[in-house]
C-alpha positions as CSV (number, residue, x, y, z in Angstrom):
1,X,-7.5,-30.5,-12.2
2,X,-4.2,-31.2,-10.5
3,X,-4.8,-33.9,-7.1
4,X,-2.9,-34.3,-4.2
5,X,-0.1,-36.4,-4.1
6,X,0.1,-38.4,-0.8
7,X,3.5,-39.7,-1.2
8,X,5.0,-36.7,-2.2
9,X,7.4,-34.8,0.9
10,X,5.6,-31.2,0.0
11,X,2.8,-30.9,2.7
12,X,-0.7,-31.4,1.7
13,X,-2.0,-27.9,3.1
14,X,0.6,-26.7,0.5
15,X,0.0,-28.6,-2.5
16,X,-3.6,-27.5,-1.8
17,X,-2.5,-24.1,-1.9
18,X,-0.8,-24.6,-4.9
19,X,-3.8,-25.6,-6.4
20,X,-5.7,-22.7,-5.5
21,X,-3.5,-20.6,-6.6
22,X,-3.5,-21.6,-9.9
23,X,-7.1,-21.6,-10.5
24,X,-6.9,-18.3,-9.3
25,X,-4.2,-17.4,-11.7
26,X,-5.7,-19.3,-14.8
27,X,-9.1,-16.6,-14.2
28,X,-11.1,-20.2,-12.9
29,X,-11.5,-18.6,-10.0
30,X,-12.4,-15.1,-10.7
31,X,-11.6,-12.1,-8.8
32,X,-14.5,-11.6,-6.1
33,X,-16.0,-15.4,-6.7
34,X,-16.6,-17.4,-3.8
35,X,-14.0,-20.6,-3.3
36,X,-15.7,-24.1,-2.8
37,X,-16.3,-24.3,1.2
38,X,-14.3,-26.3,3.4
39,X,-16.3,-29.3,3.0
40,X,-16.2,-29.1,-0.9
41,X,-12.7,-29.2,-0.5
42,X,-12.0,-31.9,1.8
43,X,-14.8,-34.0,-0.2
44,X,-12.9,-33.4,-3.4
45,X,-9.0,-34.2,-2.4
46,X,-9.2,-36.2,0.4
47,X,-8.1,-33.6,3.1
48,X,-8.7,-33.2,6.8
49,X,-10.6,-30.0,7.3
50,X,-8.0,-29.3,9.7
51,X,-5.7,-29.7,6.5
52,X,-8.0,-27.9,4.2
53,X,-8.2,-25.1,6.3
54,X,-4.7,-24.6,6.6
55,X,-4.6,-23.8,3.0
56,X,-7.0,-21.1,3.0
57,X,-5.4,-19.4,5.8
58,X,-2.2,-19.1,4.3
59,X,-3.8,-17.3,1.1
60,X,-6.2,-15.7,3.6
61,X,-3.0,-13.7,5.5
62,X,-1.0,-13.7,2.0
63,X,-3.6,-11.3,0.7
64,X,-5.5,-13.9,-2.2
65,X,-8.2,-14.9,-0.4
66,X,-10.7,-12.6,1.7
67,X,-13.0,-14.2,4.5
68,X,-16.3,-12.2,4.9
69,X,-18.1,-13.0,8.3
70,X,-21.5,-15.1,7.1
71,X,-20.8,-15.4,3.7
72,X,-17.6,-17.1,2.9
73,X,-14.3,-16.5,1.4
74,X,-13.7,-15.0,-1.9
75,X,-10.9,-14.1,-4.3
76,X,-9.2,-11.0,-3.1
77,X,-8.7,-8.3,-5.6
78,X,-4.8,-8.4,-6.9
79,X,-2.1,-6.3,-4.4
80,X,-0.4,-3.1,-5.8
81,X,3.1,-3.2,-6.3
82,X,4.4,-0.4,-4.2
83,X,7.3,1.3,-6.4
84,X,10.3,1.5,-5.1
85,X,11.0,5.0,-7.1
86,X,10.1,8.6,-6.8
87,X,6.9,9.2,-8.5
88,X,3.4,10.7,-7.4
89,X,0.3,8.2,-5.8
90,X,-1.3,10.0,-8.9
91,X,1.1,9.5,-11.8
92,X,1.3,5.6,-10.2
93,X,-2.4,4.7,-10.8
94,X,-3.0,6.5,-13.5
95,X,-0.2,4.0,-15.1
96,X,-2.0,0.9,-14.0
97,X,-5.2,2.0,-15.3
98,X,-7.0,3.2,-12.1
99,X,-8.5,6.6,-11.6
100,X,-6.9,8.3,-8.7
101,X,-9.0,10.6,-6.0
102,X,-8.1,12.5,-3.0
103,X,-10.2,13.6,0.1
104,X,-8.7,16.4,1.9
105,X,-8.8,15.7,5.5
106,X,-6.7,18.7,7.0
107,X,-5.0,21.5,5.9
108,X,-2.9,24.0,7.5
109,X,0.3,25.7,8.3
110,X,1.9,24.4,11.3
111,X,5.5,25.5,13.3
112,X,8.4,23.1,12.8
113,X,9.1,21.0,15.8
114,X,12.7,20.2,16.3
115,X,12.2,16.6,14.6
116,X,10.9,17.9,12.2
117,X,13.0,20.7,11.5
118,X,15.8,18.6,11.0
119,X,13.8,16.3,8.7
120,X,13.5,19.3,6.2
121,X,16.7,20.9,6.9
122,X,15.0,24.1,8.1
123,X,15.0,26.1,11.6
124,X,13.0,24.8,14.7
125,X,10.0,26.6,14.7
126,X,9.9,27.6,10.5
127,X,6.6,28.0,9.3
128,X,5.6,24.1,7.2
129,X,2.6,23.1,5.3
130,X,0.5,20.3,6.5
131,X,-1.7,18.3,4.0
132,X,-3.4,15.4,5.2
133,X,-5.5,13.4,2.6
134,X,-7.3,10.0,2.1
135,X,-5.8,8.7,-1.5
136,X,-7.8,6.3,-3.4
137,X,-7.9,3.9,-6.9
138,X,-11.0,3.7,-8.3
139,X,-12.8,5.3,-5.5
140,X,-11.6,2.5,-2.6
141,X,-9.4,4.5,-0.2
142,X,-5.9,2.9,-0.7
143,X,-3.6,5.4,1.9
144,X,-3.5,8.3,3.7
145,X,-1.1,11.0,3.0
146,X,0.6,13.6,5.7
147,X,2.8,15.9,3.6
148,X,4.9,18.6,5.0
149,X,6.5,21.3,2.9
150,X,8.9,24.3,4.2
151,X,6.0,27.4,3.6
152,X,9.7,29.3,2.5
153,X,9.8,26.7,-0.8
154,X,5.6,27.2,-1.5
155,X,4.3,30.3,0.4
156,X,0.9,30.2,-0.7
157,X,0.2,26.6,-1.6
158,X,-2.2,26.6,1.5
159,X,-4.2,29.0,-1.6
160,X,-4.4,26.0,-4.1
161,X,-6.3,23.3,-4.6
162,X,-5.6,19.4,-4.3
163,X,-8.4,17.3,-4.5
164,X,-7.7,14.6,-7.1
165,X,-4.3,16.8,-7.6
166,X,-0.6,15.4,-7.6
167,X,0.8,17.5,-5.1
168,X,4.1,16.7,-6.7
169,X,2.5,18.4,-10.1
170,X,1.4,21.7,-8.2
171,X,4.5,21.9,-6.6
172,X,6.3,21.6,-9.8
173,X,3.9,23.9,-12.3
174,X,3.5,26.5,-9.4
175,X,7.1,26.7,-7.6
176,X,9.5,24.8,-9.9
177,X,10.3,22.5,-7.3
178,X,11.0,18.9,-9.2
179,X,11.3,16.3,-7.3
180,X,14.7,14.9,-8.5
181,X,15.7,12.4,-5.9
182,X,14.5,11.2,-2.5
183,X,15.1,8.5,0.8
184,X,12.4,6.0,2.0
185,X,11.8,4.1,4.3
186,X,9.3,1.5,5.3
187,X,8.0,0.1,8.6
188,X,5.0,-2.3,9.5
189,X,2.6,-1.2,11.8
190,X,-0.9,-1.5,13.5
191,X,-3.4,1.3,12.1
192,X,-4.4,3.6,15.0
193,X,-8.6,3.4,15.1
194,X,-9.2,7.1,13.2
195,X,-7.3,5.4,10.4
196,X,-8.4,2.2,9.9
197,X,-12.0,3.9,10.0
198,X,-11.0,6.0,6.8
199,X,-8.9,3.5,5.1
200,X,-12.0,0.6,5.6
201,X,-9.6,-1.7,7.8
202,X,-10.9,-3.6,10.7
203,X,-9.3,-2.2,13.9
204,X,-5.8,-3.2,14.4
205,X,-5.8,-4.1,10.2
206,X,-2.1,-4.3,9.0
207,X,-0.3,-0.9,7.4
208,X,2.7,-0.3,5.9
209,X,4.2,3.1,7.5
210,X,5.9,5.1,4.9
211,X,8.2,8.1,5.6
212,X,9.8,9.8,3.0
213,X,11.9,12.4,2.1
214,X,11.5,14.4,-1.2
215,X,14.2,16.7,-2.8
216,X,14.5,19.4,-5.5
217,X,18.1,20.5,-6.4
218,X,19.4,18.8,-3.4
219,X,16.8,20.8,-1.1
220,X,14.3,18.6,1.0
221,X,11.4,19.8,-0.2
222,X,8.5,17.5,1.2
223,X,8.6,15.0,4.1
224,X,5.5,12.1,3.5
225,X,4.7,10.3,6.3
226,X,2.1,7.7,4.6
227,X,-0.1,4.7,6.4
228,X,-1.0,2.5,3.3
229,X,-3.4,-0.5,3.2
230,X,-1.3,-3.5,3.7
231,X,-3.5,-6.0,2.4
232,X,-3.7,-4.0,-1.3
233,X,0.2,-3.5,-1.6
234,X,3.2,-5.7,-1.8
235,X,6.9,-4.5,-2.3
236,X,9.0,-6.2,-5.1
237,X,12.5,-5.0,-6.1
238,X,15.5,-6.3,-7.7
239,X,17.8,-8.6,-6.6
240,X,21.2,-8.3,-7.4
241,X,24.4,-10.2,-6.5
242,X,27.4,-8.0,-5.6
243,X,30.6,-7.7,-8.0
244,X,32.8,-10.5,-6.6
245,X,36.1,-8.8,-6.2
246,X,39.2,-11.0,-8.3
């Protein structure tokens, strides 16, 4: 096992860290095994508990550790990588191997407001689908969904069901309505009580807010507005360096 280095100019709450992290990623720490405690750790590398504890808060807030009140702290399940592309919560777990649910919360058919209205490209006061659901991977509720679709584009989709349905898949089969480009955009946020209840958060537990805009032949044909768990997703993209002009 790797040891601190006192003389080296990389703090020792990091190279602690460090340390952690790759047991965790060499499977020597296993996913929902308890980490040595504080004293462990300080007996075994020489730390401060001061030092010691520093460490574990970083992983702690960075998602790879989870503190439970009375028992200890334990390795956190791996984060989801949100995609940064147009597909379905559905298609998107399906692909990682997880079996995707829904819980329908709310369903009903609503009057645009003038927000919204101009969200969906329609009239103030057009009739709009509202579909609210709890999503979830392998039954633990990951997100909750509030989709809103012009009733014009799907007139009786209020008829069909959607538990543990892509709505995206109805909305193709049933209307023809692919969903062939879109616009997104991401906020952090707070989660309001009501949904950190459903989503198993403590109150005041870290989201990511998620609006975005679906479209079908250049037609805006859902608007999401999503609260996801932040500590079970992560955003990754692509990094690229722009053409340097000659």
């Amino acid at each position: 096992m790797a040891q601190i280095d006192p003389d080296s100019p990389i703090p020792k709450y990091f190279q602690l860290r460090e340390i952690l992290l790759d047991l965790i990623d060499n499977h020597e720490l296993a996913i929902g095994a308890a980490i040595p405690s504080e004293r462990e750790l300080c007996q075994r590398f020489g730390l401060s508990r001061m030092t010691v504890r520093q460490a574990v808060d970083h992983l702690v807030s960075e998602g790879r550790l989870q503190r439970v009140p009375g028992k200890g702290t334990f390795v956190a399940r791996p984060k989801i990588e949100m995609p940064l592309r147009l597909i379905s919560f559905t298609e998107e777990m399906r692909s990682r191997g997880m079996e995707p649910g829904s819980i329908d919360l709310d369903r009903r058919v609503v009057r645009a407001s003038a927000h919204l209205a101009r969200e969906l490209g329609i009239q103030a006061g057009d009739e709009v689908h509202f579909v609210e659901r709890l999503r979830t991977a392998d039954g633990e509720p990951m997100c909750i969904e509030r989709a809103h679709v012009p009733v014009a584009l799907a007139p009786d989709l209020d008829a069909h069901e959607l538990s543990d349905r892509s709505l995206y898949s109805v909305l193709e089969t049933r209307y023809g309505l692919i969903m062939d480009a879109g616009e997104l955009t991401i906020d952090a946020g707070i989660a309001d009580p009501g949904d950190a209840d459903l989503l198993k958060l403590p109150r005041g537990g870290a989201v990511l807010l998620l609006q975005q805009r679906s479209f079908s032949g250049g037609v805006c044909a859902e608007l999401g507005v999503s609260t996801y768990r932040a500590d079970r997703y992560q955003l990754r993209t692509v990094l690229e360096t722009p053409a340097r002009r000659s």
